[in-house]
N, C-alpha and C positions, 0 to 999 in steps of 0.2 A: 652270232649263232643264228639258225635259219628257222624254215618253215615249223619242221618235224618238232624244235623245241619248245612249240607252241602249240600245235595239232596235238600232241602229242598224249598228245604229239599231235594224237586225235582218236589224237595224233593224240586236232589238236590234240590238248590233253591234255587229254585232254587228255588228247584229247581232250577221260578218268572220272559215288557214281550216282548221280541227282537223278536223274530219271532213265527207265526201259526205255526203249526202242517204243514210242508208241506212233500208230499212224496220225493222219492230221481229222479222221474223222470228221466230225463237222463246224471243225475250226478253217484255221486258213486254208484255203481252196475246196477243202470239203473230200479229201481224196480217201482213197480205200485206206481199211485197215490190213497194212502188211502182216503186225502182229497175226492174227487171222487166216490169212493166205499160208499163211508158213507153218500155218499147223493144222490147216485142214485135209491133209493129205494121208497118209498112212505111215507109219514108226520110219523111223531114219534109217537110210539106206547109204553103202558103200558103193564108193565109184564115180566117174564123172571128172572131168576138167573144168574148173570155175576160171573162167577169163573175167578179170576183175583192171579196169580203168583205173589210174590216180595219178593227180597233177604234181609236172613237174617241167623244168628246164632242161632239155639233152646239154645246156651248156654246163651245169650244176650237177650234175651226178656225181656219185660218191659212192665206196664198197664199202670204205672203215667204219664200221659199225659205234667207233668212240669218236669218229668226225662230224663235221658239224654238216647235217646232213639237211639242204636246203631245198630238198623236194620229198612230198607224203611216197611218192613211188619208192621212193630209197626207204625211205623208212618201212612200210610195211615189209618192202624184200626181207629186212634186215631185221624186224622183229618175227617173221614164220621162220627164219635161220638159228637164229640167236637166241634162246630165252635169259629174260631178266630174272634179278632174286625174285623180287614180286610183282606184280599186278594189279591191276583196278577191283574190287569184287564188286557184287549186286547188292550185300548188304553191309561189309567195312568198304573205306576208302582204300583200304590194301589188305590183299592176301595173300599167300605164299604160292610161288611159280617152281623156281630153281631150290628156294631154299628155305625152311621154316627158321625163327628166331625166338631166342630169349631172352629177355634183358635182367640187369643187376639191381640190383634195390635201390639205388643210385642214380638210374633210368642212362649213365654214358657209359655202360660197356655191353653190349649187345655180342651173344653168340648165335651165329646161323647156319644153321644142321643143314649140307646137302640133302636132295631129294632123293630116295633109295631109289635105285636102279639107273641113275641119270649116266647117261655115256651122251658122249660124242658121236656126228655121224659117222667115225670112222670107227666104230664100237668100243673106242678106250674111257675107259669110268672119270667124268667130272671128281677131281681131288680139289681139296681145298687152298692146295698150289695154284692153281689153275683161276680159282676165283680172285687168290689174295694177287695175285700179277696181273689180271682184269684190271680189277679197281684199281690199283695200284697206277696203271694203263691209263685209266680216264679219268683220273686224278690228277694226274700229269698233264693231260692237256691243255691247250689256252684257258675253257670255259668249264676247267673241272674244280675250281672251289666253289662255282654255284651247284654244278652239279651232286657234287657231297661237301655240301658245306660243314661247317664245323669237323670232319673227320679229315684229318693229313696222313699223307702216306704213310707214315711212322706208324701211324692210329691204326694199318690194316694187318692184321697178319693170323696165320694156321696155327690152329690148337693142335689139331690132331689132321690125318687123313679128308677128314669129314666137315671141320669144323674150322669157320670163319672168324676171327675176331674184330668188331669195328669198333674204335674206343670214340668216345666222340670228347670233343675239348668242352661240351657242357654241355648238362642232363638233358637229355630229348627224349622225351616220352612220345613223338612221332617219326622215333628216326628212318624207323621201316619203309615211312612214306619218300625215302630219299630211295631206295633201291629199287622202285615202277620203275623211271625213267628209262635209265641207258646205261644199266651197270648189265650190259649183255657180255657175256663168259668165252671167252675164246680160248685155247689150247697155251700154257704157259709157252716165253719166248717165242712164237709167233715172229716171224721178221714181217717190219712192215710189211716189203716187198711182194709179201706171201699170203695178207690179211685179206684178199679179196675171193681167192680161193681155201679159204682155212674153215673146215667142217666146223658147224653148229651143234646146238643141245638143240634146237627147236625139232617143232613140228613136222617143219617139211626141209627137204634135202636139197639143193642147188642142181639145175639139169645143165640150164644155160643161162649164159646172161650178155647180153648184148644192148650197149647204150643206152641203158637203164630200163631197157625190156630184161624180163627173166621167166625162165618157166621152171618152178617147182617142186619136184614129187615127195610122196609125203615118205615120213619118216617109219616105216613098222616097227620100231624099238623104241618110241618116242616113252622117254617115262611117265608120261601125264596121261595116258591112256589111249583108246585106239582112235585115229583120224580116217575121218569117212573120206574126203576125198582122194581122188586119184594124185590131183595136180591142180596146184595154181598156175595161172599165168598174167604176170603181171603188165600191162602196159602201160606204158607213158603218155600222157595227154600235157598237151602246153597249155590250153584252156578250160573251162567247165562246159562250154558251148561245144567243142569238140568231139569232147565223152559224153554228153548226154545224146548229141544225134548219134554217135556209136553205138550205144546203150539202144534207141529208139531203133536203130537198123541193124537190132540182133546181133551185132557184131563184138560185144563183148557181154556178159553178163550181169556186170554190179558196175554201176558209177559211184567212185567213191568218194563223199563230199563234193556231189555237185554243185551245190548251193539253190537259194532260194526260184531264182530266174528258169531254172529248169524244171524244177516241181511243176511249175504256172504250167508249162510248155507239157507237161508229162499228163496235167491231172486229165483227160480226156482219154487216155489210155489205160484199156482196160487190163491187158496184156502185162500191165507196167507195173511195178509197187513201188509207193514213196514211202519210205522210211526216216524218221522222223526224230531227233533226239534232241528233249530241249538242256539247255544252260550247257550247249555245246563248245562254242565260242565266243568269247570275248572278244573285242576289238576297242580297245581304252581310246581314246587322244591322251597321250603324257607332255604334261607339263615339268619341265626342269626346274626344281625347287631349291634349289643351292645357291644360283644364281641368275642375273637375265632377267628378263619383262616378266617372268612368272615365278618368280622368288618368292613376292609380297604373298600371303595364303588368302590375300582380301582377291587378288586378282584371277587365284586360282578358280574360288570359290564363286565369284560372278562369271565368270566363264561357265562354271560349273550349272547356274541358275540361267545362262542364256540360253540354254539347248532345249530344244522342243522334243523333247524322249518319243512320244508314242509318234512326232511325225518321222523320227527317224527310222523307229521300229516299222513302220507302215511303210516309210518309201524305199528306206534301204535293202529291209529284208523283205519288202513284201508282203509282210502279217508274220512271216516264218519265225518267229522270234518273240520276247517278251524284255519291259521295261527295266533299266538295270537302276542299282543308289549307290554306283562309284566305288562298290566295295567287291573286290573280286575275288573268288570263292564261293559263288551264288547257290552250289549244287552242295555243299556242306551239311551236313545235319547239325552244326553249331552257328550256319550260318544268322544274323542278329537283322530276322525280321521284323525286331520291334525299330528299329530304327526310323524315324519318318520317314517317308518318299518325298526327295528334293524333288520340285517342280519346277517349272519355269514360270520366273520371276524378272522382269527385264529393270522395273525400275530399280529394284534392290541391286539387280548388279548394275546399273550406270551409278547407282551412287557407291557400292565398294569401289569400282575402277576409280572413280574421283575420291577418295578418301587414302585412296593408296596412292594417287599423283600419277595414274597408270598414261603412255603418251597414247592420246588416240589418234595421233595426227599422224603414226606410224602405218605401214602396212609389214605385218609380221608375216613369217615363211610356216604353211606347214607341211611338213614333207612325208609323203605316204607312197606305198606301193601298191603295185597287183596282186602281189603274192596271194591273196583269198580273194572271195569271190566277195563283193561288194564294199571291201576296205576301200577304195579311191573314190567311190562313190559317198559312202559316209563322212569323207573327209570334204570332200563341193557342199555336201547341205549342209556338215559343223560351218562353217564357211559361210553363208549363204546365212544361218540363224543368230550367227553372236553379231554378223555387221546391226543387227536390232538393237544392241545393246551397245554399239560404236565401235565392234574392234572390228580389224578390216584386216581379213584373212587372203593372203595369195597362195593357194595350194601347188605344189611342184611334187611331181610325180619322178622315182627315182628307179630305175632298175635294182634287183634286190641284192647284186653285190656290192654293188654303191651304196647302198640301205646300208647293209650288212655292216659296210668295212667302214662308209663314214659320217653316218648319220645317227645308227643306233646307241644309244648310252650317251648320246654326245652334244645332239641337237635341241635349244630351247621348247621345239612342237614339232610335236612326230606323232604318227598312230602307230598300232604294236598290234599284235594277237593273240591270242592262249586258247590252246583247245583242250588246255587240262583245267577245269574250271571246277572240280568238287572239294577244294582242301583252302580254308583260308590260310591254315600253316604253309603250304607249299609256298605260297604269293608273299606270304611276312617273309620267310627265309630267304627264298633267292631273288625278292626284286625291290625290299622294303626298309630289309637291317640296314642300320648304318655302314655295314663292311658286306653286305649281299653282292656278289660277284654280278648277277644280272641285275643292278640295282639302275633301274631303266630311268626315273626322275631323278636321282641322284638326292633322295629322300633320306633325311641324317635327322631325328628325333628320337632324344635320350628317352621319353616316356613310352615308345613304341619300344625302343628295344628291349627297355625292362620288362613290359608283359608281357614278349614274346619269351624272355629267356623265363620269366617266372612262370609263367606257362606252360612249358616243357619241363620244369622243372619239377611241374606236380602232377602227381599220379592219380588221384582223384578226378574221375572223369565232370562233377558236378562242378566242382573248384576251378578246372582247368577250362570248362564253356565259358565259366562266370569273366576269366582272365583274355581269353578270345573275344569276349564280347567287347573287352574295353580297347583292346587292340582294333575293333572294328569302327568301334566310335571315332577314334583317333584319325582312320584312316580314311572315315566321312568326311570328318571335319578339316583335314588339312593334307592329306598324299597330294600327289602330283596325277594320280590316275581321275579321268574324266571319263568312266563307263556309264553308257547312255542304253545300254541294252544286253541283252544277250542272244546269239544266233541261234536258232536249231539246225544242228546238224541235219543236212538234207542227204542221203543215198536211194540212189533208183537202182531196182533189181528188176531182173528178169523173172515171169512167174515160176520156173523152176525152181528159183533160189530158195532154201529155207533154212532155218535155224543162224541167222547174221548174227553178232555180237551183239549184244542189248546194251552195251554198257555207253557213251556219248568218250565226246573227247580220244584217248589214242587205245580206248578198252576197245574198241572196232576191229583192231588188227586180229585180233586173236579167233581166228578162220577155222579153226581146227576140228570144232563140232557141226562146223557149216557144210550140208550138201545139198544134191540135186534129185530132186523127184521126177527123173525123166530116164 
């Protein structure tokens, strides 16, 4: 699975909600406060076309909104098209989009109330037919047991007209947080053939779409309320260097996730807004923990101790970013700050690697993409910091269907990305259980999965922190994930632009209150 389920999406998703949209102020670079810009204008206005920039492959595009969608451009298309059950909020990690929920005392059978007034753009009423042959839909797909994990097709089905049922195979008191993703609703039976043109519940309506360019217009029946703009239009960029001289030559108005490099490049422009989202995205190194050179958790964990965190944060991102402790979920309000910050420690790991019989006489492969904006970079200086401590890294740089098809889930050292970084639940369920469909180190630990299921299993929100935390400790002390940081989401707007998503991760997509003071 690609970009978008990482961004997410954003996308990432993240993108998804640790911190507002804040500017960089007089932190890194020192740049204006967008926040600020966006609202020194006068009340919000209708009308306008937002031309908005996002990276992607014209080799990789994609319409099926349940496919594995390996560029952010496909993904925004297909989140202003589509709405999900729920969404990122400002103050839960999820809140209802397409459909409100209630669960059983039990916490595994969940009912979810369509939203009144929700049609289709072709004006026919969203039925709970419509939702349960969705899911149903993206369940079936290759990457759909991570996607709704614990719920099988069997698990999905209509009460009434209106109403959803998800039973889940055991208690989840977060199950709501499985329907953000990409449980986007399309018209029952739907032929594939037909899914690239098949009307949405979202915001804005399909004009055109051509090679992963699309333009638009908004929806005036949208059930979530009135959308100010006229029209999106989305373009395709292959690079972030591409979109920000775009961006800087007027020629489109929002660069979205430009990344760090281009802020440097912007902060001199006054014209310009840098917007700024931290605990946006992760970029782990994974270690394969099943088996291979990083089986042993001694050799995980001095790998772990060779990385110089604040030089990464500094060179990698620029300043754009803050220091991570290997545990992902960092934008959580459960997340377990009392944890100590692992530092860099070089003798402590040359004596783990000798105490685990680690060979240093090897030269190990890590293999990383371009897909974001400073991932192959972070992988030269991981690279470049552990040879201190004797391992001797050769980095091989793969194209992202080659990633995609036969490195990810597979390969002993790899880097990864997640732009949904506010839920430590999300990251225990789809990439940690011992049976996690995106279980990316192949991380099998009977004490993790207990606190995870005991966790969900209890309704008390004080009891269920206290079980997350121990789930976190666990996952300091021994996962396969090596997070050295976390990125801020970097977007450059045009001074028109006002009201952007505040939320980091894939809460960014949601355009719908965004207009132009021009």
């Amino acid at each position: 699975m690609g970009v978008t389920r990482r961004q997410l999406l954003w996308v990432g998703a993240g993108v998804g909600a640790a911190g507002a949209l804040a500017a960089c102020g007089s932190g890194a670079g020192g740049s204006r406060d967008a926040a600020s810009a966006g609202s020194a204008s006068s009340r919000p206005r209708a009308g306008g076309t937002l031309k908005v920039g996002a990276l992607g492959k014209a080799s990789a595009v994609t319409r099926d909104p349940h496919g594995t969608q390996a560029n952010e451009s496909d993904y925004l298309i297909i989140s202003l098209l589509y709405d999900t059950l729920a969404v990122p909020g400002s103050t839960a990690n999820t809140v209802p989009r397409l459909a409100s929920w209630k669960p059983s005392e039990d916490l595994k059978t969940w009912r979810f109330t369509i939203a009144d007034g929700a049609t289709f753009h072709d004006g026919t009423p969203v039925t709970a037919a419509d939702v349960v042959w969705s899911l149903q839909r993206l369940r079936n797909t290759p990457a759909g047991k991570s996607r709704l994990p614990g719920i099988q097709p069997e698990g999905i089905s209509a009460e009434d007209a209106k109403t959803v049922v998800l039973v889940s195979d055991y208690p989840n008191a977060d199950l709501p947080l499985l329907t953000r993703l990409t449980t986007f609703v399309l018209k029952k039976d739907t032929k594939d053939d037909a899914i690239a043109g098949a009307p949405g519940t979202g915001p804005f309506k399909l004009d055109w779409y051509r090679d992963g360019n699309a333009r638009l217009v908004r929806n005036d029946n949208w059930y979530g309320g009135k959308v100010l703009l006229d029209a999106v239009e989305v373009r395709l960029f292959e690079s972030p260097q591409a979109m920000a001289n775009a961006l800087l030559a007027g020629q489109i108005d929002l660069a979205s996730n430009v990344g760090a490099v281009a802020a440097r490049t912007a902060e001199a422009r006054k014209d310009v807004q840098i917007l700024r989202r931290p605990n946006d995205m992760a970029m782990p190194v994974v270690m394969r923990t099943a088996d291979g050179p990083f089986a042993d958790a001694r050799v995980r964990e001095a790998l772990k101790l060779a990385v110089d965190r604040d030089a990464m944060v500094k060179q990698v991102l620029s300043g754009y970013g803050s220091v991570a402790n290997d545990v992902l979920g960092t934008g959580d309000p459960a997340f377990a700050k009392d944890i100590p910050q692992r530092g860099r420690d070089l003798a402590k790991a040359r004596q783990l690697l000798s105490d685990a019989g680690f060979d240093t006489s090897r030269t190990y492969d890590l293999i990383t993409t371009e897909d974001v904006s400073g991932l192959a970079e972070s992988a030269t200086l991981f690279a470049t910091q552990v040879r201190e401590a004797g391992v001797k890294i050769n980095v091989v740089k793969q194209d992202s269907k080659t990633f995609w098809d036969a490195t990810w889930l597979k390969a002993p050292l790899y880097t990864t990305y997640w732009g949904t970084n506010d839920s430590v639940v999300f990251f225990a369920s789809k990439t940690m259980l011992s049976d996690a469909g995106q279980n990316e180190s192949a991380f099998k630990d009977p004490a993790f999965d207990e606190a995870y299921r005991t966790a969900m299993g209890t309704a008390d929100a004080a009891a269920r922190d206290k079980l997350l935390h121990r789930l976190q400790e666990i996952e300091f002390a021994r996962s396969g994930y090596l997070l050295w940081g976390m990125a801020d989401g970097i977007d450059l707007a045009g001074a028109a632009v006002r009201d952007l998503p505040r939320l980091p991760g894939y809460g960014r997509v949601q355009l719908e209150k965004t207009w132009l003071a021009r």
